[in-house]
Backbone as ProteinMPNN parsed JSONL, in Angstrom:
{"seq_chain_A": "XXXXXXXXXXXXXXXXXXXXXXXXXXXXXXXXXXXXXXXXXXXXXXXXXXXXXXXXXXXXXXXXXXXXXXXXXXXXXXXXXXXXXXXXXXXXXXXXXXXXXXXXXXXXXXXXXXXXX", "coords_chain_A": {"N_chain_A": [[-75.393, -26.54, -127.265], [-77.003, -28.632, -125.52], [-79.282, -28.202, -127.042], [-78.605, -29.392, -129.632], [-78.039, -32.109, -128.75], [-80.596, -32.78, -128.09], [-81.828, -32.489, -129.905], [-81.086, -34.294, -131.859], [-81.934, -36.652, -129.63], [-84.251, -36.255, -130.938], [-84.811, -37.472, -133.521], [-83.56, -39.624, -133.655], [-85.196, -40.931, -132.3], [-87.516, -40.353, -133.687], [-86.9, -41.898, -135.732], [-87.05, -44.725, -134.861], [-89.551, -44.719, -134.163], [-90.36, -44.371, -136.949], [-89.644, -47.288, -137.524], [-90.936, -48.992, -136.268], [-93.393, -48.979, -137.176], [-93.587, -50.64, -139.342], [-92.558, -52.897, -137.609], [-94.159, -55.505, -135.625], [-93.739, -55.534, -132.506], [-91.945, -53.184, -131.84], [-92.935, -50.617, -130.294], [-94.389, -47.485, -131.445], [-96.205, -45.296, -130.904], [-95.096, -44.456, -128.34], [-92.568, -43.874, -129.095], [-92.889, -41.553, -130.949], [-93.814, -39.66, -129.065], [-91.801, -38.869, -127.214], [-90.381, -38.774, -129.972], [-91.287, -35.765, -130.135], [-91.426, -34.571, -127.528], [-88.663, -34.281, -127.35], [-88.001, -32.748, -130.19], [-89.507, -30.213, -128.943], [-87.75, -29.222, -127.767], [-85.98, -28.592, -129.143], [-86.783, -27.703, -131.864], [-88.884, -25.836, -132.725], [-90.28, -25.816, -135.39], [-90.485, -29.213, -136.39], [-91.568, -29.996, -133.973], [-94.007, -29.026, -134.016], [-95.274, -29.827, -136.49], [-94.982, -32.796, -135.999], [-96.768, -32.797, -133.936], [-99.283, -31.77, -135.125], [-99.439, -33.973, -137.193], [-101.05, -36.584, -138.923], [-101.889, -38.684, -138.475], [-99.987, -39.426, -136.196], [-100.394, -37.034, -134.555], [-102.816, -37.22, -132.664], [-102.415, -39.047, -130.635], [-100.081, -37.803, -129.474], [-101.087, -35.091, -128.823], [-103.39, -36.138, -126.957], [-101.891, -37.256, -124.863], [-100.542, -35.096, -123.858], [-102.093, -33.524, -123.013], [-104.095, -35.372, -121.275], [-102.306, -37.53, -120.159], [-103.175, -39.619, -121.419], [-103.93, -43.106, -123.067], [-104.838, -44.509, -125.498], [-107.536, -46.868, -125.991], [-107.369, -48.865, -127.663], [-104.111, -49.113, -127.866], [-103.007, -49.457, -125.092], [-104.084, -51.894, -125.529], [-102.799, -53.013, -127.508], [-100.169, -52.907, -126.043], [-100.407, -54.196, -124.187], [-100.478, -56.835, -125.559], [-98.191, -57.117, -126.769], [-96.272, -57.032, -124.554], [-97.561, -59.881, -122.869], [-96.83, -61.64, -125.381], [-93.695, -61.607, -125.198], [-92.981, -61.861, -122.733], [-93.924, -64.829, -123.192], [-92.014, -65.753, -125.316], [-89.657, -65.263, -123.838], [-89.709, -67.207, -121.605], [-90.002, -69.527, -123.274], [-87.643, -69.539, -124.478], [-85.108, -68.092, -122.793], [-82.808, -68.493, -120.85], [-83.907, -69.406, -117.138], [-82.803, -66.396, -114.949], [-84.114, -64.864, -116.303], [-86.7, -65.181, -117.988], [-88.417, -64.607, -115.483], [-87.446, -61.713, -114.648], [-88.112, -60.267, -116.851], [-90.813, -60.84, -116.909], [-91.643, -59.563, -114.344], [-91.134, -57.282, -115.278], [-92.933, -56.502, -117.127], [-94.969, -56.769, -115.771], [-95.327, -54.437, -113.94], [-94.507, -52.178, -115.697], [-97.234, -53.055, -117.628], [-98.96, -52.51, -115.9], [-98.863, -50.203, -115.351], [-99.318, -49.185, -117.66], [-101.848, -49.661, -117.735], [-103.323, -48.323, -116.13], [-103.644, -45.53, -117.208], [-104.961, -42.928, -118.0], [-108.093, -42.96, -120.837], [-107.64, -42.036, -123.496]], "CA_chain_A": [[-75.025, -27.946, -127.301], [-78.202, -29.109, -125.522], [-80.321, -28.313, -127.989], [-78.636, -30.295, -130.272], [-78.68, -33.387, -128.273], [-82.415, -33.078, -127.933], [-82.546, -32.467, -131.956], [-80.473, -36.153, -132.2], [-82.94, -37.649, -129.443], [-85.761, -36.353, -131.481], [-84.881, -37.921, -135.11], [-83.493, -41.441, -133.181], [-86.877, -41.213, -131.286], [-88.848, -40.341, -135.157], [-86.582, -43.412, -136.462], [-87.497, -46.174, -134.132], [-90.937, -45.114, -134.044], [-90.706, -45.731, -138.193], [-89.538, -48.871, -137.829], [-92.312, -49.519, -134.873], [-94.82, -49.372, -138.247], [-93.259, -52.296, -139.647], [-92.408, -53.691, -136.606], [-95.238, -55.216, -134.701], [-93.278, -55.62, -131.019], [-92.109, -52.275, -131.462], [-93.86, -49.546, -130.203], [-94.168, -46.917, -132.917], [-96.281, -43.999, -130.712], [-94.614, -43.591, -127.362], [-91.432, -42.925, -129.71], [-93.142, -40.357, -131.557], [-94.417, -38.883, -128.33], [-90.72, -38.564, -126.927], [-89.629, -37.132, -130.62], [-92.23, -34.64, -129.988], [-90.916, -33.98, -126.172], [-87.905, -33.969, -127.462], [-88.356, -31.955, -130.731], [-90.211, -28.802, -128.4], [-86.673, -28.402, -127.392], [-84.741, -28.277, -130.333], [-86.879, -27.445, -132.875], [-90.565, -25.868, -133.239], [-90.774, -26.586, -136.755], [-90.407, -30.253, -136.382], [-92.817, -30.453, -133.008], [-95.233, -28.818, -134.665], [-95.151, -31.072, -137.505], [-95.541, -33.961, -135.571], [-98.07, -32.574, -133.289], [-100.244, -31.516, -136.534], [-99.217, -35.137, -137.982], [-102.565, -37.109, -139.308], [-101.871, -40.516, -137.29], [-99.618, -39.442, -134.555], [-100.718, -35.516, -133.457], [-103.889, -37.004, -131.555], [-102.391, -39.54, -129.518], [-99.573, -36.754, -128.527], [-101.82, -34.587, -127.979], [-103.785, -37.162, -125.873], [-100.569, -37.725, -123.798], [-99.648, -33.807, -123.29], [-103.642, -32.861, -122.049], [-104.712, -35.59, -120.358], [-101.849, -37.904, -119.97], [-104.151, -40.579, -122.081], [-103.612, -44.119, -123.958], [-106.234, -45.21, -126.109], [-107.519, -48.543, -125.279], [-106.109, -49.716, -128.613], [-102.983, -48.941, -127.302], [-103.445, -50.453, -124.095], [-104.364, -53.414, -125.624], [-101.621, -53.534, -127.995], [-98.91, -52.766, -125.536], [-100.041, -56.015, -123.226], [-100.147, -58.079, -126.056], [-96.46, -57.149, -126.409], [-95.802, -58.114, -123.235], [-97.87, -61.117, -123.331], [-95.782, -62.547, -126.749], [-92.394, -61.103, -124.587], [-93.329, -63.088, -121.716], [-93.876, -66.545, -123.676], [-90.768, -65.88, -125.619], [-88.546, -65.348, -122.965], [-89.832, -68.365, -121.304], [-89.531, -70.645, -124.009], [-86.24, -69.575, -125.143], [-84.527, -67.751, -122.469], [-82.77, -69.507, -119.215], [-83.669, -68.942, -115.876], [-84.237, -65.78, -114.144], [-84.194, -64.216, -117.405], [-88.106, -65.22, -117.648], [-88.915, -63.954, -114.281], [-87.063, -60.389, -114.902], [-89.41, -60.048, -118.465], [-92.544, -60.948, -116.693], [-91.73, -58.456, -113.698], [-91.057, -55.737, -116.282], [-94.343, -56.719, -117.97], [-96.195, -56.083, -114.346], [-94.601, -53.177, -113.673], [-95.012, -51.607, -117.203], [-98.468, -52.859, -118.246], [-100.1, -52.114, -114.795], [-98.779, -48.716, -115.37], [-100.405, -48.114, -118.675], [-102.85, -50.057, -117.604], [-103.944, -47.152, -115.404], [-103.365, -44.247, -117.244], [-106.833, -42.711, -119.152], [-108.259, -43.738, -121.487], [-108.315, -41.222, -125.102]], "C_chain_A": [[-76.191, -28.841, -126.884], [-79.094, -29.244, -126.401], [-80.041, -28.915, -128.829], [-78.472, -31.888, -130.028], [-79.757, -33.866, -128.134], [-82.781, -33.126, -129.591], [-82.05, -34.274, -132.232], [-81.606, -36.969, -131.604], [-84.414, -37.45, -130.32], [-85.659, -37.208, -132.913], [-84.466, -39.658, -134.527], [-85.157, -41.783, -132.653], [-87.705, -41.71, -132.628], [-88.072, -41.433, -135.437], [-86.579, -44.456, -136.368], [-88.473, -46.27, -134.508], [-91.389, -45.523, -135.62], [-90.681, -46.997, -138.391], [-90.749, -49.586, -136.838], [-93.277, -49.605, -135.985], [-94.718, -50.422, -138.296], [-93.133, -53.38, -138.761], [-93.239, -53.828, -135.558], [-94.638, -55.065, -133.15], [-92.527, -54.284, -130.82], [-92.42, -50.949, -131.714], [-93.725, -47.886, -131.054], [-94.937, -45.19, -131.697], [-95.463, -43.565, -129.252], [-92.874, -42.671, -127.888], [-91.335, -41.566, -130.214], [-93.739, -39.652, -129.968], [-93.226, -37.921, -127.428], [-89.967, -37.953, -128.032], [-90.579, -36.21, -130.22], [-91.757, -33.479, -128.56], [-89.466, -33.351, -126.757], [-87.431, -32.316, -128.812], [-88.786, -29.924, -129.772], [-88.643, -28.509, -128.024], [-85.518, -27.977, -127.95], [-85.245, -27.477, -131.47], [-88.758, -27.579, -133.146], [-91.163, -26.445, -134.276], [-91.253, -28.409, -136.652], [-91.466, -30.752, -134.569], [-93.728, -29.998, -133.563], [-95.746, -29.623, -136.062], [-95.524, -32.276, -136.985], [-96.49, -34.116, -134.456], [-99.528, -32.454, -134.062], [-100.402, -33.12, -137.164], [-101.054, -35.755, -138.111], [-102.891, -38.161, -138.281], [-101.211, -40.318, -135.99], [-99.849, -38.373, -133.647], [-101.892, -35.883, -132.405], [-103.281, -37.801, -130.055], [-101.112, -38.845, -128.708], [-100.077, -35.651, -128.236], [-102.838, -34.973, -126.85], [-102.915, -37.042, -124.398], [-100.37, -36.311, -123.116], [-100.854, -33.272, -122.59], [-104.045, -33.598, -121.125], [-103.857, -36.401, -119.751], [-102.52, -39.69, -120.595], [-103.881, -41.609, -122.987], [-104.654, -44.08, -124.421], [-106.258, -46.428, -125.812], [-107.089, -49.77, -126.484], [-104.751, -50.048, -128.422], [-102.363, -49.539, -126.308], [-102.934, -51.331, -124.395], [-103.033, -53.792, -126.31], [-100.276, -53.659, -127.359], [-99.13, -54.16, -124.455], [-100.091, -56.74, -123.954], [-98.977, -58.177, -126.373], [-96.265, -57.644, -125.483], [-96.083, -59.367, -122.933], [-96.718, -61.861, -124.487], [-94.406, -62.31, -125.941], [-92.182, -61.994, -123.875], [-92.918, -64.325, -121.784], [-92.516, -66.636, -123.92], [-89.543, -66.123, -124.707], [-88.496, -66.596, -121.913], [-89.459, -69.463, -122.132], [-88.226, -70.671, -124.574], [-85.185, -68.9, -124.001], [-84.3, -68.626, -121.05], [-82.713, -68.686, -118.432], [-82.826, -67.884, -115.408], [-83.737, -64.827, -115.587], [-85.942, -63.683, -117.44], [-88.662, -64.481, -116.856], [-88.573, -62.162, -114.236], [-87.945, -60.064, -116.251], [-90.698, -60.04, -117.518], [-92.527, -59.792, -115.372], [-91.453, -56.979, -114.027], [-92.603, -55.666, -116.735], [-95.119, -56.634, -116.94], [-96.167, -55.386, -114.597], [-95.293, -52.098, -114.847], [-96.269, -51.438, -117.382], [-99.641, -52.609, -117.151], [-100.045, -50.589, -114.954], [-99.505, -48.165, -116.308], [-101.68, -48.757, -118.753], [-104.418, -49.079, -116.925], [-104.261, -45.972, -115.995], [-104.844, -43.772, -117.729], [-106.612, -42.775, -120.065], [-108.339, -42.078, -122.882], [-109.153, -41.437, -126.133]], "O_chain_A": [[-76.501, -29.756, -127.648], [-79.696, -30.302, -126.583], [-81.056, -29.385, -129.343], [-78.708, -32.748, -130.877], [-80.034, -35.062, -128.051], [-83.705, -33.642, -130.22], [-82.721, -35.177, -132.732], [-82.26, -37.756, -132.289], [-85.372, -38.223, -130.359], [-86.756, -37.589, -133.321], [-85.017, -40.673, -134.953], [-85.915, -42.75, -132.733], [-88.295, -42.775, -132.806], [-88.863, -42.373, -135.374], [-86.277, -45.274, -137.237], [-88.86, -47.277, -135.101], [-92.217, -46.39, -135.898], [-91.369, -47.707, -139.124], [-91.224, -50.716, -136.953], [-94.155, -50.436, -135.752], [-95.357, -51.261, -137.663], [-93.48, -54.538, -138.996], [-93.374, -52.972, -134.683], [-95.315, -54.252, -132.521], [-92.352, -54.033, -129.628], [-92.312, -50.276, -132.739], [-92.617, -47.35, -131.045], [-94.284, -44.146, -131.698], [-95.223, -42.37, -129.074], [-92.291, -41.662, -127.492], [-90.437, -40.728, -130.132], [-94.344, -38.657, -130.367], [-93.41, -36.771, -127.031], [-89.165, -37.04, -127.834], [-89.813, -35.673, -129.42], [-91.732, -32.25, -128.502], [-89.18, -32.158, -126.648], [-86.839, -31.277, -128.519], [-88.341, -28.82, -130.087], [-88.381, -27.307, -128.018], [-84.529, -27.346, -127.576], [-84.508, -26.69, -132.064], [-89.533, -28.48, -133.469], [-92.114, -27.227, -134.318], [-92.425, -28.712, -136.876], [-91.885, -31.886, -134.339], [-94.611, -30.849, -133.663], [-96.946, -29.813, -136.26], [-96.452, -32.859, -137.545], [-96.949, -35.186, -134.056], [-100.601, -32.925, -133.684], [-101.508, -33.438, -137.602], [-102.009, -35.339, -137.455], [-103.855, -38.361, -137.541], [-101.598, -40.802, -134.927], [-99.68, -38.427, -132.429], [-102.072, -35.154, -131.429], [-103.486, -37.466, -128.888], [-100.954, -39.128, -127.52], [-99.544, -35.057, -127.298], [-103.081, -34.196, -125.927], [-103.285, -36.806, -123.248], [-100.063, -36.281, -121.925], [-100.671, -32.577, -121.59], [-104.416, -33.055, -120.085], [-104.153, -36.44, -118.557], [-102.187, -40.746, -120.056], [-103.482, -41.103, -124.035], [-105.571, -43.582, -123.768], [-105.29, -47.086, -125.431], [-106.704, -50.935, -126.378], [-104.271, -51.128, -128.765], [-101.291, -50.121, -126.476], [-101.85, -51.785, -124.029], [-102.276, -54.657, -125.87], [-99.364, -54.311, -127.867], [-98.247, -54.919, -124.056], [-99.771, -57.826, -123.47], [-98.487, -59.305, -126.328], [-96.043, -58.855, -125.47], [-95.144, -60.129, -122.701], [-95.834, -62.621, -124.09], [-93.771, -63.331, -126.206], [-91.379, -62.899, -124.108], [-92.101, -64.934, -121.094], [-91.761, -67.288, -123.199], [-88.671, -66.982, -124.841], [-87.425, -66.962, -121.43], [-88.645, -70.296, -121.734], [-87.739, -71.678, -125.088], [-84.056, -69.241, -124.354], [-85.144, -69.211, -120.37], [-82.061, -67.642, -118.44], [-81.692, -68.361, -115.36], [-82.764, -64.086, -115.453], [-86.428, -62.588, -117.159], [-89.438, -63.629, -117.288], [-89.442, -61.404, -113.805], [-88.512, -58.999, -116.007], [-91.492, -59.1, -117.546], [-93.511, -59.052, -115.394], [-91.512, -55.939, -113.371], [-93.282, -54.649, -116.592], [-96.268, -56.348, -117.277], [-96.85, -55.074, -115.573], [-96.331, -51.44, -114.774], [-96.782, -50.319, -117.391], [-100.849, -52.527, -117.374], [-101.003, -49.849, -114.731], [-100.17, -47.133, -116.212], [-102.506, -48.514, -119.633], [-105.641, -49.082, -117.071], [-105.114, -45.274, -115.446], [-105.771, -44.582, -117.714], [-105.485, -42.732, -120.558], [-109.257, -41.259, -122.845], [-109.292, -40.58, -127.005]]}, "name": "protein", "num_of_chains": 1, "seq": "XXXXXXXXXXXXXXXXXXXXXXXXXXXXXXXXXXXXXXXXXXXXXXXXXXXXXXXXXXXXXXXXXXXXXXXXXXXXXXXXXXXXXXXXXXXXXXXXXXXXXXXXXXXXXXXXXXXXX"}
């Protein structure tokens, strides 16, 4: 039964992170890095597949050796937060704002730290 809850989080995980192509605000590899986590526990075929993948096997393999963002990555994940930020300021009321921008510490100090791939 586990293992097929981890096979579900791995294909919701691969189906966000498709729409994360199209979609610039969201994030397209930490999804694939969680199907991948998730995948190893349901289903070799399909981690190995997306460990091998062309565009997403380096930066999960990045993540599983060194624990590593690229600084593209980085960058793109605070300018999410940045655009999150504004938004929720200009459109959201009070302490809405303030809960967004203390996620957006929190968060982008964290991968702010991590190494660099």
């Amino acid at each position: 039964m586990v293992r097929y809850l981890y096979l579900a989080g791995g294909f919701v995980s691969l189906g966000l992170g498709a729409i994360g192509v199209v979609l610039p605000l969201l994030p397209t590899v930490p999804f694939m890095i969680l199907a991948a986590f998730c995948f190893a526990r349901s289903s070799p075929r399909l981690e190995a597949w997306l460990v091998e993948h062309r565009h997403f096997g380096p930066h999960i393999r990045a993540w599983r050796e060194k624990g590593a963002i690229s600084r593209r990555g980085k960058t793109a994940a605070l300018a999410a937060f940045a655009v999150s930020i504004v938004l929720a300021f200009a459109f959201a009321p009070m302490p809405a704002p303030l809960i967004t921008l203390t996620a957006a510490l929190v968060g982008g100090s964290w991968i702010w730290t991590r190494p660099e791939s």
